[in-house]
C-alpha positions in Angstrom: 87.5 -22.8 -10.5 86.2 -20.4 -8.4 84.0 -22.0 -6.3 86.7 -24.4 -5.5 89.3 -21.4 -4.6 86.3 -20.2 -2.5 85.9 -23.8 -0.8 89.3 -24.2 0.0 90.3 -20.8 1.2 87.0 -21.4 3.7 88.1 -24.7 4.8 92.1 -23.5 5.5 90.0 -20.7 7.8 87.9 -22.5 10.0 91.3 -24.9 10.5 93.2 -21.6 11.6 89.9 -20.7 13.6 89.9 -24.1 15.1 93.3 -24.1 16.0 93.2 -20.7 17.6 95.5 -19.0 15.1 95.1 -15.6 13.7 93.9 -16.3 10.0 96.3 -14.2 7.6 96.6 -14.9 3.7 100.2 -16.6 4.6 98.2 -19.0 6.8 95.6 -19.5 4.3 98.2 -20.2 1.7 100.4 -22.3 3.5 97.4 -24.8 4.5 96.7 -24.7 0.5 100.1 -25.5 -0.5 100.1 -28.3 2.5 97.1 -29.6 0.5 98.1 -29.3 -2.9 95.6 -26.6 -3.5 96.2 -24.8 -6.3 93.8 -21.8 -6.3 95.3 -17.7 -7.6 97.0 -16.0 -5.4 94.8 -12.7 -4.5 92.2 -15.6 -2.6 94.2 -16.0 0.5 94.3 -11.9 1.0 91.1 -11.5 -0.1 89.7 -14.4 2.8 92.0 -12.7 5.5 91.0 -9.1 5.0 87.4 -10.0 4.9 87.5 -12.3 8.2 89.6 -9.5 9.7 88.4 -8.2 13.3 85.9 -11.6 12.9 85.5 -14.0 15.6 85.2 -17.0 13.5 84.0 -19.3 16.2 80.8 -17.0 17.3 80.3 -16.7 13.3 79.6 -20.5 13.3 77.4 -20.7 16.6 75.5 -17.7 16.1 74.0 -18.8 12.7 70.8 -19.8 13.4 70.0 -16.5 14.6 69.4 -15.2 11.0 70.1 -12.1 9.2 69.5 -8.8 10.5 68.2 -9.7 14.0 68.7 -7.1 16.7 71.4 -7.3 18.7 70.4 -9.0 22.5 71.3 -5.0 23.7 68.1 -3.6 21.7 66.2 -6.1 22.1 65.7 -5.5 25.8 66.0 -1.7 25.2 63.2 -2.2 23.3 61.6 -4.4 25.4 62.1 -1.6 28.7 59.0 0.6 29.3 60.6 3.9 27.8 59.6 5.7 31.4 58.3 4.6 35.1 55.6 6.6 35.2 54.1 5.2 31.9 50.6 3.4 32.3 50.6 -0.2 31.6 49.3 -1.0 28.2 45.7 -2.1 28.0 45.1 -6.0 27.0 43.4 -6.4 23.8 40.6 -8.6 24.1 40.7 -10.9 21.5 37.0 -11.0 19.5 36.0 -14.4 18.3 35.2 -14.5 14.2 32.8 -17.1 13.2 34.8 -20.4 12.1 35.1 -20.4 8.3 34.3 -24.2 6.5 37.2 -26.1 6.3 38.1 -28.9 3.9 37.3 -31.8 6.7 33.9 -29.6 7.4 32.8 -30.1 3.5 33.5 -34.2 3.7 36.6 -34.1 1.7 40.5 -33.4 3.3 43.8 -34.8 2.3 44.1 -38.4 3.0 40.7 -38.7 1.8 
């Protein structure tokens, strides 16, 4: 039961969302009832409070950017020499290790 109170209170907030209504429990529930939802009553609430202050549109485009990346704002910060007068950083040279044998090398790979 829960996972379908969970479902539906979800899918009543991306309609708000979509619709460009502010997503209250009322809302929530009056979508449900619309639907013949039946789900108990503290799941409406519970939805609004939690996508309170939440733009539910940037939610849904911005999730391929995964959890806990940095905001664009540090990112660059980070990415700023920390002073002007800093010397530029040295490039590594990259040192060649030998090869080691692959599968192909020892006459046997995957298709084989």
């Amino acid at each position: 039961m829960t996972s379908k109170a969970e479902l539906a209170c979800v899918y009543a907030a991306l309609i708000l969302a979509d619709d460009d209504v502010a997503v209250t429990g009322e809302k929530i529930q009056t979508i449900l009832k619309a639907a013949s939802v039946e789900i108990e009553p503290y799941w409406p609430g519970l939805f609004a409070k939690s996508l309170e202050g939440v733009n539910i549109k940037d939610l849904i485009t911005n999730i391929g950017s995964g959890v806990g990346a940095a905001p664009a704002g540090a990112v660059a910060a980070a990415a700023a020499p920390a002073s002007g007068d800093a010397a530029p950083a040295k490039k590594e040279e990259k040192k060649e290790e030998p090869d080691e044998e692959s599968d192909d090398d020892m006459g046997f790979g995957l298709f084989d």
